[in-house]
PDB file with SEQRES, HELIX, SHEET and CRYST1 records, atoms N, CA, C and O in Angstrom:
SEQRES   1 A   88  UNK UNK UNK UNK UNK UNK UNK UNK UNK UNK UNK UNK UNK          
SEQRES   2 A   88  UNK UNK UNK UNK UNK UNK UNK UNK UNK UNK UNK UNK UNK          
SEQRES   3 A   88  UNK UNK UNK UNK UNK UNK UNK UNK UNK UNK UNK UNK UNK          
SEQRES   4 A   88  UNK UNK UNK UNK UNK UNK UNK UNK UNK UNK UNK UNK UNK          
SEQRES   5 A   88  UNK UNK UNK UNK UNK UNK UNK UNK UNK UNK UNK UNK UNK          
SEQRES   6 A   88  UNK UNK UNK UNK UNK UNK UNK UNK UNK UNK UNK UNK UNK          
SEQRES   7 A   88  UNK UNK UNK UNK UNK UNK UNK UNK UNK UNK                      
HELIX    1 AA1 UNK A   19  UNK A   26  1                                   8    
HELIX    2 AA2 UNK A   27  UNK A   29  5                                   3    
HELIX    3 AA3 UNK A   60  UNK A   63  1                                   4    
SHEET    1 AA1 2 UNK A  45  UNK A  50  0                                        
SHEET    2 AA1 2 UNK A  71  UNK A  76 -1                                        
CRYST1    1.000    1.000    1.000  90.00  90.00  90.00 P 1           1          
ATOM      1  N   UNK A   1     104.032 103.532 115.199  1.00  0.00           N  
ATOM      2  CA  UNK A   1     102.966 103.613 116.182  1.00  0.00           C  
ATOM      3  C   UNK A   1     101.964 102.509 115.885  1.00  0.00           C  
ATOM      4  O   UNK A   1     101.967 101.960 114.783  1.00  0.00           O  
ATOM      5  N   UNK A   2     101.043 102.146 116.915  1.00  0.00           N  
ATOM      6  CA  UNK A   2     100.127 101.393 116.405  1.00  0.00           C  
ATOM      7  C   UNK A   2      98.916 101.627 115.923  1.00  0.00           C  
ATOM      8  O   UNK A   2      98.436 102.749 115.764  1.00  0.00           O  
ATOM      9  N   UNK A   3      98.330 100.480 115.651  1.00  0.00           N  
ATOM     10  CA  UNK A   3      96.955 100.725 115.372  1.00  0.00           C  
ATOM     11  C   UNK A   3      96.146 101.449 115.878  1.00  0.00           C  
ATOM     12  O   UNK A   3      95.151 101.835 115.266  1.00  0.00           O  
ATOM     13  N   UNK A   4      96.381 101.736 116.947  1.00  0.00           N  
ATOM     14  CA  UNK A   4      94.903 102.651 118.259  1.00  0.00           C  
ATOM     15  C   UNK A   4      95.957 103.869 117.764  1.00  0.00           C  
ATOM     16  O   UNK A   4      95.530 105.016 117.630  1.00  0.00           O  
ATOM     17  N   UNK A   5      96.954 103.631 117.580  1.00  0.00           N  
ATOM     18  CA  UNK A   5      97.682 105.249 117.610  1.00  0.00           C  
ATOM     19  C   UNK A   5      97.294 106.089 116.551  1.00  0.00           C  
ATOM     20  O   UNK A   5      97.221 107.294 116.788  1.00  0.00           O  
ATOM     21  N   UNK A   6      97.015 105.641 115.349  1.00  0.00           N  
ATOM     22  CA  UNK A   6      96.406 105.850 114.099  1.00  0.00           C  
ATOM     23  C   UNK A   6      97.718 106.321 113.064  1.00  0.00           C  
ATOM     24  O   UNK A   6      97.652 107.171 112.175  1.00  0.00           O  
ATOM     25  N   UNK A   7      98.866 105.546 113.440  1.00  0.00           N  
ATOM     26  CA  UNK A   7      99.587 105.951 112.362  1.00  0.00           C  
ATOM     27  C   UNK A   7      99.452 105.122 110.908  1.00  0.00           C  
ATOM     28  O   UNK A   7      99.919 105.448 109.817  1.00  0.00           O  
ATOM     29  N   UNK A   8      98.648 103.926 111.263  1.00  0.00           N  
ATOM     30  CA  UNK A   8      98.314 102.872 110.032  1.00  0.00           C  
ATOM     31  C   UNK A   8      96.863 103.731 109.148  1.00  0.00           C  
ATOM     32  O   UNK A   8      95.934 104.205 109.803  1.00  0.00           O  
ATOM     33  N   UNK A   9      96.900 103.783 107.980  1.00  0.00           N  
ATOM     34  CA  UNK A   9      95.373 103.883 107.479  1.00  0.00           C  
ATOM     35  C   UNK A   9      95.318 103.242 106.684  1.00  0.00           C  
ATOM     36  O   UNK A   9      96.342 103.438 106.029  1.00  0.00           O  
ATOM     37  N   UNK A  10      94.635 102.375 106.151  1.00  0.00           N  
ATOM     38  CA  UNK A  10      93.974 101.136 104.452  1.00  0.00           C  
ATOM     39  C   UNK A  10      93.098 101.655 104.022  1.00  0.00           C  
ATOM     40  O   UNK A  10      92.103 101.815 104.728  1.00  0.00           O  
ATOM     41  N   UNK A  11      93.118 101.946 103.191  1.00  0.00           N  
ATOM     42  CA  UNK A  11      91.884 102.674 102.162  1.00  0.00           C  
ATOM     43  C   UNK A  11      91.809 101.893 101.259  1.00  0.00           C  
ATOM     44  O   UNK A  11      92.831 101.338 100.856  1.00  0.00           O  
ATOM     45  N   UNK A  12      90.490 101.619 100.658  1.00  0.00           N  
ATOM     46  CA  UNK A  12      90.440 100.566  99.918  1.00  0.00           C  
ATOM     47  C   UNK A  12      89.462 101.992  98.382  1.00  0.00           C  
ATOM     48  O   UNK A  12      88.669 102.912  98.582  1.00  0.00           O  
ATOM     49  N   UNK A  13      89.990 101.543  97.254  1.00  0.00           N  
ATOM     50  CA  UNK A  13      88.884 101.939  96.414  1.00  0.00           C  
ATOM     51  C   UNK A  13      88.236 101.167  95.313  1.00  0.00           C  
ATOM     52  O   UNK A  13      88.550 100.026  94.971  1.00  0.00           O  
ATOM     53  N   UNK A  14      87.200 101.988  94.741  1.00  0.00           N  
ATOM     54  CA  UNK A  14      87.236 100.895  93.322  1.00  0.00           C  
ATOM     55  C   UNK A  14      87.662 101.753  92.409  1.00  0.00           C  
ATOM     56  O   UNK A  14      87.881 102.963  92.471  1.00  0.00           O  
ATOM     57  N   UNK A  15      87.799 100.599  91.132  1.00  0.00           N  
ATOM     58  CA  UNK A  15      88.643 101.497  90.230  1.00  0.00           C  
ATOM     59  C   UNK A  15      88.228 100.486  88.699  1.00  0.00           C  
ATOM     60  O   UNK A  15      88.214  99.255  88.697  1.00  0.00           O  
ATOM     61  N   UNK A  16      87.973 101.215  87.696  1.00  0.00           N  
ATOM     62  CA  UNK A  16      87.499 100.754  86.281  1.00  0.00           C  
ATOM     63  C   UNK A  16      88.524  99.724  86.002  1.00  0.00           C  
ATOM     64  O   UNK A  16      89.549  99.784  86.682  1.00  0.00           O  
ATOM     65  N   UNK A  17      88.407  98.684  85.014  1.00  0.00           N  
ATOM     66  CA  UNK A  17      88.971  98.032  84.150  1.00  0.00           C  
ATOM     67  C   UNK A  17      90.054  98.741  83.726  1.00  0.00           C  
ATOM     68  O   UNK A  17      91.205  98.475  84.073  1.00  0.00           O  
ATOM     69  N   UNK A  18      89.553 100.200  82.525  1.00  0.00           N  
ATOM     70  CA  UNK A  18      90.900 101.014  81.899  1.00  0.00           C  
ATOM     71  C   UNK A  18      91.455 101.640  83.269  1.00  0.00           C  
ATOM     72  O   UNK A  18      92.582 101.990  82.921  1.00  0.00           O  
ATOM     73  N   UNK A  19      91.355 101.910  84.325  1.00  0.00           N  
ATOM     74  CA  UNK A  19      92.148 102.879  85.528  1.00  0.00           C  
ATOM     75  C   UNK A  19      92.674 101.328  85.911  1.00  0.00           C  
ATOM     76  O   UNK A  19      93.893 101.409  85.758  1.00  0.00           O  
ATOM     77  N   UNK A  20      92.531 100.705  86.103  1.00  0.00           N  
ATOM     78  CA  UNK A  20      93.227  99.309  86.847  1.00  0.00           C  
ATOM     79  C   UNK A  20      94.240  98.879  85.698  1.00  0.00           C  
ATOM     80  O   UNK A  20      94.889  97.901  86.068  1.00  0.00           O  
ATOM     81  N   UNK A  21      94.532  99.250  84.588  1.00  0.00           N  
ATOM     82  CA  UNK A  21      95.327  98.993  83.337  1.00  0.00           C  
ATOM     83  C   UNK A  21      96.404  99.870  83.698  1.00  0.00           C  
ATOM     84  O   UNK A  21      97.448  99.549  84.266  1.00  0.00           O  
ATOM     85  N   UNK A  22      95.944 101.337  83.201  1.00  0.00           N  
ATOM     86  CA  UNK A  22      96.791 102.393  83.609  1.00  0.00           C  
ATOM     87  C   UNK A  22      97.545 102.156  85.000  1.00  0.00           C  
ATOM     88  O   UNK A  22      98.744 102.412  84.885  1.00  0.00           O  
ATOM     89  N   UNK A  23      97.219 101.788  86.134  1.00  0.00           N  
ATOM     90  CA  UNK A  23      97.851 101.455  87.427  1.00  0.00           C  
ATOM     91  C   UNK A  23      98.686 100.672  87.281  1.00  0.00           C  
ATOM     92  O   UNK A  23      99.844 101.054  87.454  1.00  0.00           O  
ATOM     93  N   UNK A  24      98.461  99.430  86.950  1.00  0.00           N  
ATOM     94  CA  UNK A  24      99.190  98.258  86.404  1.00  0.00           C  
ATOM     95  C   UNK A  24     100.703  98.442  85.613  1.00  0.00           C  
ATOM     96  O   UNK A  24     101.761  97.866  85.865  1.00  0.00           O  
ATOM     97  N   UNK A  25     100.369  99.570  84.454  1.00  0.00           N  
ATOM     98  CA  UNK A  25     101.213  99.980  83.494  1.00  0.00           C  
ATOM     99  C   UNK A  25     102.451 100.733  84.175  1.00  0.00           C  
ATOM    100  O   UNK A  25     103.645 100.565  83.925  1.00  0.00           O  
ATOM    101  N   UNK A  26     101.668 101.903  85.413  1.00  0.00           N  
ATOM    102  CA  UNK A  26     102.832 102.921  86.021  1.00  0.00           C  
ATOM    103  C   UNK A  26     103.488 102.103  87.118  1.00  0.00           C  
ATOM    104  O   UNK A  26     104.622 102.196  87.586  1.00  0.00           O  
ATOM    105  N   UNK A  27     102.533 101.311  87.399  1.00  0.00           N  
ATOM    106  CA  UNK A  27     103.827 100.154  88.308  1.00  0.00           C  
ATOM    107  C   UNK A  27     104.483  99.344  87.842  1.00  0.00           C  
ATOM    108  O   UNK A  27     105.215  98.746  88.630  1.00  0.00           O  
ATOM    109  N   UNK A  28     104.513  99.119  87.012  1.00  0.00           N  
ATOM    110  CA  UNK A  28     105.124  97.751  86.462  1.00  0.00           C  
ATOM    111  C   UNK A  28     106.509  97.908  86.639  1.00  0.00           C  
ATOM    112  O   UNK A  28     107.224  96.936  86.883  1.00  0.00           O  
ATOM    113  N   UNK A  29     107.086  99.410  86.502  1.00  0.00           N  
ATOM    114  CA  UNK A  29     108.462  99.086  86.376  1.00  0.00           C  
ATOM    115  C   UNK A  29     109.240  99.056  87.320  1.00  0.00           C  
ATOM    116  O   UNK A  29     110.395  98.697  87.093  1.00  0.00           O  
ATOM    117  N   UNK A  30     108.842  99.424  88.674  1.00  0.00           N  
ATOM    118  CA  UNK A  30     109.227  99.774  89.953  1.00  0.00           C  
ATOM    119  C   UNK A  30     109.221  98.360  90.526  1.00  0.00           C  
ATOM    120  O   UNK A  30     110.056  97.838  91.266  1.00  0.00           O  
ATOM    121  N   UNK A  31     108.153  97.882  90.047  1.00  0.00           N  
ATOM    122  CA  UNK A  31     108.301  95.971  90.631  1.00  0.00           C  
ATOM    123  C   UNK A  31     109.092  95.205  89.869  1.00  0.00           C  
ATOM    124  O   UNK A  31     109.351  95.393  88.680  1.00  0.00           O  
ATOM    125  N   UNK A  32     109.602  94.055  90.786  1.00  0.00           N  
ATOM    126  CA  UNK A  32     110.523  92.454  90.160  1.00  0.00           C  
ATOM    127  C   UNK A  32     108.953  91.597  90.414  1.00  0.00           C  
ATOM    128  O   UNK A  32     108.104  91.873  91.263  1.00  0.00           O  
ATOM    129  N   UNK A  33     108.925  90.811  89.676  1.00  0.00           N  
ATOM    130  CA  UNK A  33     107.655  89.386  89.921  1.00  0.00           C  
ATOM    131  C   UNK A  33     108.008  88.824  90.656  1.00  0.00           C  
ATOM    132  O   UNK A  33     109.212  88.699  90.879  1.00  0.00           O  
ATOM    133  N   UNK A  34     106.873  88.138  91.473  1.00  0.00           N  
ATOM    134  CA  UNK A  34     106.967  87.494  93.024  1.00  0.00           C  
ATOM    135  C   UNK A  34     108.009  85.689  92.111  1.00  0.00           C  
ATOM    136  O   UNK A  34     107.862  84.981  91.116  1.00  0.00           O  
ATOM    137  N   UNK A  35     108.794  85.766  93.100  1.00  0.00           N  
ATOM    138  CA  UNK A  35     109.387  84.303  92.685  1.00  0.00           C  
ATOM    139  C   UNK A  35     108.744  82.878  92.403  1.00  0.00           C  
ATOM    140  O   UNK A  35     109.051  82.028  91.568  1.00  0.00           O  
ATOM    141  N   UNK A  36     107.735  82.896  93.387  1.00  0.00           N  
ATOM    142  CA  UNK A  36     106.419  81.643  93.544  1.00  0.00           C  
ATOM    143  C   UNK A  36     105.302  82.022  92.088  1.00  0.00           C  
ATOM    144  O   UNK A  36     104.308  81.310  91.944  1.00  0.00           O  
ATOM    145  N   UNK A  37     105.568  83.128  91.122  1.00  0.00           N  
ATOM    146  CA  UNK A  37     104.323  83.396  90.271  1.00  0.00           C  
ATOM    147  C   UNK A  37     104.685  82.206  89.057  1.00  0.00           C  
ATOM    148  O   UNK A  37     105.777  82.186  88.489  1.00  0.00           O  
ATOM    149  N   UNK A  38     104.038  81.632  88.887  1.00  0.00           N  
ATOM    150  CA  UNK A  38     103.711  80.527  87.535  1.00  0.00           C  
ATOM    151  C   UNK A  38     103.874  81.777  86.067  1.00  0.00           C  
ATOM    152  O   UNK A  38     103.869  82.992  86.266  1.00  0.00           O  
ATOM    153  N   UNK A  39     103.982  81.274  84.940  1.00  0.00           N  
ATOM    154  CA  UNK A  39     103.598  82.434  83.594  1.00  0.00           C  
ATOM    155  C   UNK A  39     102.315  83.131  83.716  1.00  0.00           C  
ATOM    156  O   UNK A  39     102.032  84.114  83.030  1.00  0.00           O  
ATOM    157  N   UNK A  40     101.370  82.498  84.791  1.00  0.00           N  
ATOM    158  CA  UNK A  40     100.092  83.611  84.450  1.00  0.00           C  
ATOM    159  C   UNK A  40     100.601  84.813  85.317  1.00  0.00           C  
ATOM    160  O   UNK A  40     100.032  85.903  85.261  1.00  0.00           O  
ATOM    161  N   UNK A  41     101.495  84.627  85.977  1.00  0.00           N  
ATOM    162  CA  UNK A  41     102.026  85.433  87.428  1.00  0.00           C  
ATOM    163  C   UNK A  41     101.109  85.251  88.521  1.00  0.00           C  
ATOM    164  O   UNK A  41     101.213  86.052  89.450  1.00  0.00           O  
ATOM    165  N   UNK A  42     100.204  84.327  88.595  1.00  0.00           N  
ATOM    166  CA  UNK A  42      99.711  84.507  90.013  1.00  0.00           C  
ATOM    167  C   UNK A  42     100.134  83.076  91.061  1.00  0.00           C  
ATOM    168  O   UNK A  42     100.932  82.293  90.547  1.00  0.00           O  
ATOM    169  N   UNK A  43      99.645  82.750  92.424  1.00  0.00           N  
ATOM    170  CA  UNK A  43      99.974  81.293  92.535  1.00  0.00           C  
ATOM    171  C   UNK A  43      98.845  81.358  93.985  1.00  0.00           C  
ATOM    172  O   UNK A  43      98.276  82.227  94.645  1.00  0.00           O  
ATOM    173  N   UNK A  44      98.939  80.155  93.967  1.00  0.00           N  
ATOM    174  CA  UNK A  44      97.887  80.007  95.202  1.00  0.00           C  
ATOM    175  C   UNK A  44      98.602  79.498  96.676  1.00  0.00           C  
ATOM    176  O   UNK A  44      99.299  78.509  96.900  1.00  0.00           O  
ATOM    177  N   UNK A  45      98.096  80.683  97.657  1.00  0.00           N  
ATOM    178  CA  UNK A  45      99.197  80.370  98.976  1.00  0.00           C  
ATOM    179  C   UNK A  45      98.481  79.738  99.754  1.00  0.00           C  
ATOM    180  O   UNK A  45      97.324  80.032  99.454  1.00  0.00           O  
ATOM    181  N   UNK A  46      98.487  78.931 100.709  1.00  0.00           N  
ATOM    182  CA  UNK A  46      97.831  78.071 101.794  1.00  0.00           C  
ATOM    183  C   UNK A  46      98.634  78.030 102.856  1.00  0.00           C  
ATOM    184  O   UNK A  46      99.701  77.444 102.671  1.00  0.00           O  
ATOM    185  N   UNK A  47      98.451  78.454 103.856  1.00  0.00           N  
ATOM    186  CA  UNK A  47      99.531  79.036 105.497  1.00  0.00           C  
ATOM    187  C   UNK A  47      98.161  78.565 106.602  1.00  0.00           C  
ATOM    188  O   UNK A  47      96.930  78.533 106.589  1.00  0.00           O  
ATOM    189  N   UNK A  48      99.315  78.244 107.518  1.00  0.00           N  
ATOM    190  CA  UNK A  48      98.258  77.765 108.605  1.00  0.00           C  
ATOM    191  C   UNK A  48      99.148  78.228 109.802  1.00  0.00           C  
ATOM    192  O   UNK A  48     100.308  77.816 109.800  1.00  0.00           O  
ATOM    193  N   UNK A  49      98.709  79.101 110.908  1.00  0.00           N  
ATOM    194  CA  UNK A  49      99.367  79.760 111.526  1.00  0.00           C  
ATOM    195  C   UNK A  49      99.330  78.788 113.044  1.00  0.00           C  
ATOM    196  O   UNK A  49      98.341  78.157 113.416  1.00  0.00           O  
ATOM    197  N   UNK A  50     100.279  78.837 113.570  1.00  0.00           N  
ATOM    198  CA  UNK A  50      99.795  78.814 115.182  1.00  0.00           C  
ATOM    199  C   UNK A  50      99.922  79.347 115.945  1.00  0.00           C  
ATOM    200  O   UNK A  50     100.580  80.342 115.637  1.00  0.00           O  
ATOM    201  N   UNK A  51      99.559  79.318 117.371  1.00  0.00           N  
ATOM    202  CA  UNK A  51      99.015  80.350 118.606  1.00  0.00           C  
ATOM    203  C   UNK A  51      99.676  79.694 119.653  1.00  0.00           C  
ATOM    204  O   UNK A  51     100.034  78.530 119.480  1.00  0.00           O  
ATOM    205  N   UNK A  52      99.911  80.318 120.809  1.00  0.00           N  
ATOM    206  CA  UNK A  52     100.007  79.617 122.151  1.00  0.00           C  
ATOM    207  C   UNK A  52      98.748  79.157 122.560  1.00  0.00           C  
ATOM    208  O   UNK A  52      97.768  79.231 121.819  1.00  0.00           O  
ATOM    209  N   UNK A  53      98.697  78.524 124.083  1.00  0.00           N  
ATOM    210  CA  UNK A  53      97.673  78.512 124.417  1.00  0.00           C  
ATOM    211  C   UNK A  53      96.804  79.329 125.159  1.00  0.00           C  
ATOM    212  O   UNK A  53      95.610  79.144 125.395  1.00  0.00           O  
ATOM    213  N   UNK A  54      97.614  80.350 125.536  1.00  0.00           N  
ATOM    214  CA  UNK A  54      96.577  82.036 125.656  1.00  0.00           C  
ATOM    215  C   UNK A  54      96.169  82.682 124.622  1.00  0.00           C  
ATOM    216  O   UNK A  54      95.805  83.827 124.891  1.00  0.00           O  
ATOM    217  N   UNK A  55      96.070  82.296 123.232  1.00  0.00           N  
ATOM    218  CA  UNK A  55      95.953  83.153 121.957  1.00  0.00           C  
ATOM    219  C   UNK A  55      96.686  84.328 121.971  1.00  0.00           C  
ATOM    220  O   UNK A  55      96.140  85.363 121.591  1.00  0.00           O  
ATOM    221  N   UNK A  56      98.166  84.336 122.455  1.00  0.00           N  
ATOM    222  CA  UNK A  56      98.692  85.053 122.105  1.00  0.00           C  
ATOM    223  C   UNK A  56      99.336  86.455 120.880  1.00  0.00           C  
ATOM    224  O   UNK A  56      99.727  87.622 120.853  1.00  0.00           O  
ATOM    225  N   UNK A  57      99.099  85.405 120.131  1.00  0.00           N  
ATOM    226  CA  UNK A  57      99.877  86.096 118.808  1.00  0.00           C  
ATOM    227  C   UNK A  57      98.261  86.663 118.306  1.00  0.00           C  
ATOM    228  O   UNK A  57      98.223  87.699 117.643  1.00  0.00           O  
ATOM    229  N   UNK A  58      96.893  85.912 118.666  1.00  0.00           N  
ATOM    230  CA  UNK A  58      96.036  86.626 118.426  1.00  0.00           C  
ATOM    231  C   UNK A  58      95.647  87.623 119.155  1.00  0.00           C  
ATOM    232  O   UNK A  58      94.761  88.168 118.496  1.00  0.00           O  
ATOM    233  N   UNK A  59      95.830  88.336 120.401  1.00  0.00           N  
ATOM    234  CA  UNK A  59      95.607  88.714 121.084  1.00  0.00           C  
ATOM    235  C   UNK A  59      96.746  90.278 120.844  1.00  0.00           C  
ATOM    236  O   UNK A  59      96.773  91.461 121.182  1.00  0.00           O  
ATOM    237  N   UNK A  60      97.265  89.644 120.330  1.00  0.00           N  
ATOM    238  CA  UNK A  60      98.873  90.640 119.789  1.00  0.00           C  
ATOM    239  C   UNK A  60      98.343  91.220 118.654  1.00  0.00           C  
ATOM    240  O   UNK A  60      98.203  92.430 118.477  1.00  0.00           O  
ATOM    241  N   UNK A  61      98.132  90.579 118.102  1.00  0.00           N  
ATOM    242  CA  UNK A  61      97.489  91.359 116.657  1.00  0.00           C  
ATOM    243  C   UNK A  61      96.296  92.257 116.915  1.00  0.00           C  
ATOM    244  O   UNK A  61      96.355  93.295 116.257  1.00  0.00           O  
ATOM    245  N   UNK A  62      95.398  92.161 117.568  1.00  0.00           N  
ATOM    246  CA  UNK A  62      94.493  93.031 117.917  1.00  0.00           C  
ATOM    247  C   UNK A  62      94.779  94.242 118.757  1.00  0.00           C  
ATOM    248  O   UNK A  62      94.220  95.313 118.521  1.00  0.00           O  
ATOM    249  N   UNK A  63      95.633  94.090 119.724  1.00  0.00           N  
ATOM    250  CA  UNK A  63      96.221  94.690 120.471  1.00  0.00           C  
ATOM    251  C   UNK A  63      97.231  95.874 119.765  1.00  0.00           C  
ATOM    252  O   UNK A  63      97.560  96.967 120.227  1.00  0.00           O  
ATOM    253  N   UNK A  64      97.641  95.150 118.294  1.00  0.00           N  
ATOM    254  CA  UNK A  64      98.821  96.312 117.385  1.00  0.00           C  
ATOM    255  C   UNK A  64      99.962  96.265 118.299  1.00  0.00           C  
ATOM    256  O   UNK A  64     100.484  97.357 118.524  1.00  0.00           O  
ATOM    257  N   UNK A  65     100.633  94.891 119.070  1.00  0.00           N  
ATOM    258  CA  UNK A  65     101.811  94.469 119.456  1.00  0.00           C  
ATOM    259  C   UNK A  65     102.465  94.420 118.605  1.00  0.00           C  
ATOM    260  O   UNK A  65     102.174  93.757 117.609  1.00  0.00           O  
ATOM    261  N   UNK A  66     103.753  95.226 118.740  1.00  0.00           N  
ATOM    262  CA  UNK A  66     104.781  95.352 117.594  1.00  0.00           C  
ATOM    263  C   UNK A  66     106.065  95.265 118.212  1.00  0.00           C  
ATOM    264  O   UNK A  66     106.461  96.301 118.746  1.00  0.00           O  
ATOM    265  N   UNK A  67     106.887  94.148 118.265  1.00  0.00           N  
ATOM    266  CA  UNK A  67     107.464  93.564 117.283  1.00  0.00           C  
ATOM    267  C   UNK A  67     106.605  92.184 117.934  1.00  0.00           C  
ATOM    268  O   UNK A  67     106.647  91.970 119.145  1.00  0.00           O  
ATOM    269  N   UNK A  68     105.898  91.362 117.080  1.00  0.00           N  
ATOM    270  CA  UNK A  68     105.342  90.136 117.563  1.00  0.00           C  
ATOM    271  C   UNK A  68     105.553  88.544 116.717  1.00  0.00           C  
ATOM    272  O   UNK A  68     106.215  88.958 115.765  1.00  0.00           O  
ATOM    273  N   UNK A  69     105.469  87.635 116.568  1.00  0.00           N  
ATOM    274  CA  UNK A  69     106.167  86.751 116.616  1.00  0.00           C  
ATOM    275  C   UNK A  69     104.699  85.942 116.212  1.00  0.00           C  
ATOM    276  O   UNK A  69     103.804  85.820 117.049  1.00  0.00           O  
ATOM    277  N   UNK A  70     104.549  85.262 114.427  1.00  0.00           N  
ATOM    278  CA  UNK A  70     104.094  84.769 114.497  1.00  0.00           C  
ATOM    279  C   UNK A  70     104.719  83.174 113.287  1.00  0.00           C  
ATOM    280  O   UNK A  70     105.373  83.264 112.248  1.00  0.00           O  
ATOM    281  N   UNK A  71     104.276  82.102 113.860  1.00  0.00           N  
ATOM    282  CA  UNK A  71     104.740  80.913 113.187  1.00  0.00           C  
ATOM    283  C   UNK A  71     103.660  80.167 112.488  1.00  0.00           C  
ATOM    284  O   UNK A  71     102.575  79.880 112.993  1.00  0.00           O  
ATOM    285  N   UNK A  72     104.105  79.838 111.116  1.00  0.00           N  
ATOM    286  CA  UNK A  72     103.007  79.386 110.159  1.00  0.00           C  
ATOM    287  C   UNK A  72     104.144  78.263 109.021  1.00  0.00           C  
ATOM    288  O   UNK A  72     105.365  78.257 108.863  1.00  0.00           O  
ATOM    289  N   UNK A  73     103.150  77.514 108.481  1.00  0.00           N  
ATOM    290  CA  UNK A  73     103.450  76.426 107.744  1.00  0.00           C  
ATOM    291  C   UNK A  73     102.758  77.083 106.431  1.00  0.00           C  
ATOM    292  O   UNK A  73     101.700  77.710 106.485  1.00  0.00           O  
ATOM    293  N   UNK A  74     103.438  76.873 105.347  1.00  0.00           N  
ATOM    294  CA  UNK A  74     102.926  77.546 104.307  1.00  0.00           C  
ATOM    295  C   UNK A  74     103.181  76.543 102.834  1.00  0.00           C  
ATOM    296  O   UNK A  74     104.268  75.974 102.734  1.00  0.00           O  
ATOM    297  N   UNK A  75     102.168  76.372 101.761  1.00  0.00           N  
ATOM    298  CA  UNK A  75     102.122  75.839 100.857  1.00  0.00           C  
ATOM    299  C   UNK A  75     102.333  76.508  99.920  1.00  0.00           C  
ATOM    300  O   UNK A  75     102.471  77.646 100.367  1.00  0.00           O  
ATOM    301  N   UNK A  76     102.500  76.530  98.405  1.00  0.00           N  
ATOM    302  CA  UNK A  76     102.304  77.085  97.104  1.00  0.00           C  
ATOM    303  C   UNK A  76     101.858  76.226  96.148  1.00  0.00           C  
ATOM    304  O   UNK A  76     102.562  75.264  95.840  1.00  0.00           O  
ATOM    305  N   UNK A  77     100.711  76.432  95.582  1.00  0.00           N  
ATOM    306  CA  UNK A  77     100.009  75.747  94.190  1.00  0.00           C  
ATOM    307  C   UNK A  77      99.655  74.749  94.587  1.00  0.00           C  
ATOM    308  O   UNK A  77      99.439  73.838  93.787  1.00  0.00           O  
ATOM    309  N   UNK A  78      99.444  74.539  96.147  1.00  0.00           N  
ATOM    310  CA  UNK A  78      98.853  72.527  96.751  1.00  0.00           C  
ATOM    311  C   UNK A  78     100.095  71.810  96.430  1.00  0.00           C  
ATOM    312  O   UNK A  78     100.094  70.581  96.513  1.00  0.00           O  
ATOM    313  N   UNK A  79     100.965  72.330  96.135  1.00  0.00           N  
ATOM    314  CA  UNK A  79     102.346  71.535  96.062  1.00  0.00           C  
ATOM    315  C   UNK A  79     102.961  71.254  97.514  1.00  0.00           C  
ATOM    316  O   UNK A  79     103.126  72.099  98.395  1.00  0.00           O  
ATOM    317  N   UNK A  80     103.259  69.924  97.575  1.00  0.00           N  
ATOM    318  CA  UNK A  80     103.977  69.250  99.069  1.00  0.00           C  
ATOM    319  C   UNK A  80     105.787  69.347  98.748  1.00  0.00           C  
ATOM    320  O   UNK A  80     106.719  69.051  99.495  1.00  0.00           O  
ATOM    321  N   UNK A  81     105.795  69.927  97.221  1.00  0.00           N  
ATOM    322  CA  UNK A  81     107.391  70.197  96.834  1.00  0.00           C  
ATOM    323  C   UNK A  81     108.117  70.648  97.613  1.00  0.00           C  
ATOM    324  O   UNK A  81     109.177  70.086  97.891  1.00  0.00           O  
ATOM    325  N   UNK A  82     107.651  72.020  98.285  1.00  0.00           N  
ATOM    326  CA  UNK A  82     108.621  72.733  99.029  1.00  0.00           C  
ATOM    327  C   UNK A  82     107.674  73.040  99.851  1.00  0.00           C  
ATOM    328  O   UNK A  82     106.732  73.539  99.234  1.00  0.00           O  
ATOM    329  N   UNK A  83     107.394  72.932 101.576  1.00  0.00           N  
ATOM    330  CA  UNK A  83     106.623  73.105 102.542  1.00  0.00           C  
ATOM    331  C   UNK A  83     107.198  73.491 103.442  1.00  0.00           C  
ATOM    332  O   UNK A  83     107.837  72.680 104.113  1.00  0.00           O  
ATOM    333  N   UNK A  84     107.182  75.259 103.887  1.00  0.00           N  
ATOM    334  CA  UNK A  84     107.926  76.443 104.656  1.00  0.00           C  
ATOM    335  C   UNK A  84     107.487  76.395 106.235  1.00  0.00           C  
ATOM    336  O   UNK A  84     106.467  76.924 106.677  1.00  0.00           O  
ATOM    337  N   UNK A  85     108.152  75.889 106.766  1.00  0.00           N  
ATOM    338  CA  UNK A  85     107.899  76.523 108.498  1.00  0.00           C  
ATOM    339  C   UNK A  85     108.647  78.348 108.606  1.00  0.00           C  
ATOM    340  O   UNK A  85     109.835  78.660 108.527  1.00  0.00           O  
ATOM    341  N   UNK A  86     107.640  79.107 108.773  1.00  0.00           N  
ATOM    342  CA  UNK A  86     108.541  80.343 108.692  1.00  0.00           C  
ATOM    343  C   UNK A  86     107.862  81.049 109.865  1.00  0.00           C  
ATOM    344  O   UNK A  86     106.652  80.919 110.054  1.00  0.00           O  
ATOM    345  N   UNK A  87     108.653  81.810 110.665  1.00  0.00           N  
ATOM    346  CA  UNK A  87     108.507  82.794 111.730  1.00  0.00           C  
ATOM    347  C   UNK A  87     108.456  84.177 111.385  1.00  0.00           C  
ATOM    348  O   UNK A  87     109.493  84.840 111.356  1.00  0.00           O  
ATOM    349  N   UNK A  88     107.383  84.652 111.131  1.00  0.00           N  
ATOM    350  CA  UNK A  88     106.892  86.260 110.561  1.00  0.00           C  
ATOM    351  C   UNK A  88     107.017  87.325 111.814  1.00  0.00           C  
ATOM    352  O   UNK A  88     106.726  88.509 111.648  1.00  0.00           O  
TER     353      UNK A  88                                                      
END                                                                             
């Protein structure tokens, strides 16, 4: 369903240093590391999306159009190594 339908909810909380450890710890094993993570495991993404000229795909997203169609150019670490045209 969509967004107006209210089957989506994001809850955001805060959470201590030691509770953000403990979280960390009970997930760890259920996850593989993202392929793009460097040894610190993190990496820096840079995507640049585009639109028609009705702002479609923006207009879609607000709307909670599902299945929608969006196209972006995407970087990792400011590296020009490998530079992704991908359709989300």
């Amino acid at each position: 369903m969509d967004k107006k339908g209210g089957w989506r909810h994001e809850l955001k909380f805060v959470c201590t240093l030691p509770q953000l450890t403990i979280i960390e710890n009970r997930i760890c094993p259920l996850l593989r590391p993202d392929p793009h993570a460097g040894c610190a495991g993190m990496y820096c993404v840079r995507s640049v999306y585009f639109d028609d000229r009705w702002d479609g795909g923006y207009y879609g997203n607000e709307d909670g159009t599902d299945p929608r169609e969006k196209f972006r150019i995407r970087i990792y670490n400011g590296s020009s190594e490998r530079i992704a045209l991908e359709l989300k």
